[in-house]
C-alpha positions, 0 to 999 in steps of 0.5 A, a space after each residue: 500500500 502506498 502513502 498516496 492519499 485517496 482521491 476525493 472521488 472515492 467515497 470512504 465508509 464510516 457507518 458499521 455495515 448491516 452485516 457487520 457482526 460486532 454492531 448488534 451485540 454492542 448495541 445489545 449491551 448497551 440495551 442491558 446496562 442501561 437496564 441494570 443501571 435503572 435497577 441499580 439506581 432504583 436500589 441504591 436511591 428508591 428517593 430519586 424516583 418517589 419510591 422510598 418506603 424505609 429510612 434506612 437500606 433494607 434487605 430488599 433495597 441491597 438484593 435490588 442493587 446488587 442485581 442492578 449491578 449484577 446486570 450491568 456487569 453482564 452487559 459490560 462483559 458482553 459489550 467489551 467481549 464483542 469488541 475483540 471480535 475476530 482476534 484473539 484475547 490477550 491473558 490481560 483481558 482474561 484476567 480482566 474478565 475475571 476481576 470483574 467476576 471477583 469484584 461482583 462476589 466481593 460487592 456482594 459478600 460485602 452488601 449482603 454481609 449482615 445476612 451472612 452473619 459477618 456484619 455488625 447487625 446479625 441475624 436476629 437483628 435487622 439487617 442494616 446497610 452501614 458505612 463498612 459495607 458502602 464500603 466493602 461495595 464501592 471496594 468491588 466496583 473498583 474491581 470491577 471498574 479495574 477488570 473492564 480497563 482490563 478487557 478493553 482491546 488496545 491495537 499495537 503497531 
């Protein structure tokens, strides 16, 4: 290939063709993190949306999260799964995916730490999402976070 650059004539394509396979599978994972993002909202701050029932964060408030979350990493997964379309994963990526499968048991072991038995309120208690495990969850998104940096498909000349 030379240098030249090309004539004004010749059209050049920059819109993903219909039949090009990574389009729909990116835009599909958009469609479901988008989802679990409403649901992780809808869990984390019910007040944003007029349904705040309790003042403080409820067993129910935390499982609703956490499938917010949960949802969001599957889309974020399948979304930068499909970006390496026709190449081959790096073990960066691999342990990319990984982490961010670790960072979702981590959120949820942490979240759900009272129900456990491991929180400050046990069982016969209710169970009361505290600053440790706001903590514990925001440690898992960092995870998370960390393992989709990971798996994103960077090109080498």
């Amino acid at each position: 290939m030379s240098n030249q650059p090309l004539p004004a004539s010749t059209p050049v394509q920059t819109t993903p063709r219909p039949d090009d396979s990574i389009t729909p599978r990116t835009r599909l994972s958009i469609g479901i993190t988008l989802i679990g993002l409403f649901i992780f909202a809808v869990g984390a701050k019910p007040a944003l949306f007029g349904w705040d029932r309790s003042p403080v964060v409820g067993f129910v408030q935390i499982i609703v999260f956490l499938i917010g979350l949960a949802i969001i990493c599957l889309g974020g997964y399948l979304g930068l799964h499909s970006l390496w379309w026709g190449l081959e994963r790096t073990i960066v990526s691999d342990i990319g995916s990984r982490l961010v499968a670790t960072g979702y048991v981590f959120s949820v072991f942490s979240g759900l730490a009272d129900i456990f038995g491991m929180g400050s309120h046990s069982f016969p208690q209710i169970p009361y999402f505290g600053p440790w495990q706001a903590t514990g969850v925001l440690i898992g998104q960092g995870i998370i976070a960390l393992g989709f940096m990971m798996m994103i498909p960077f090109k080498h000349k």
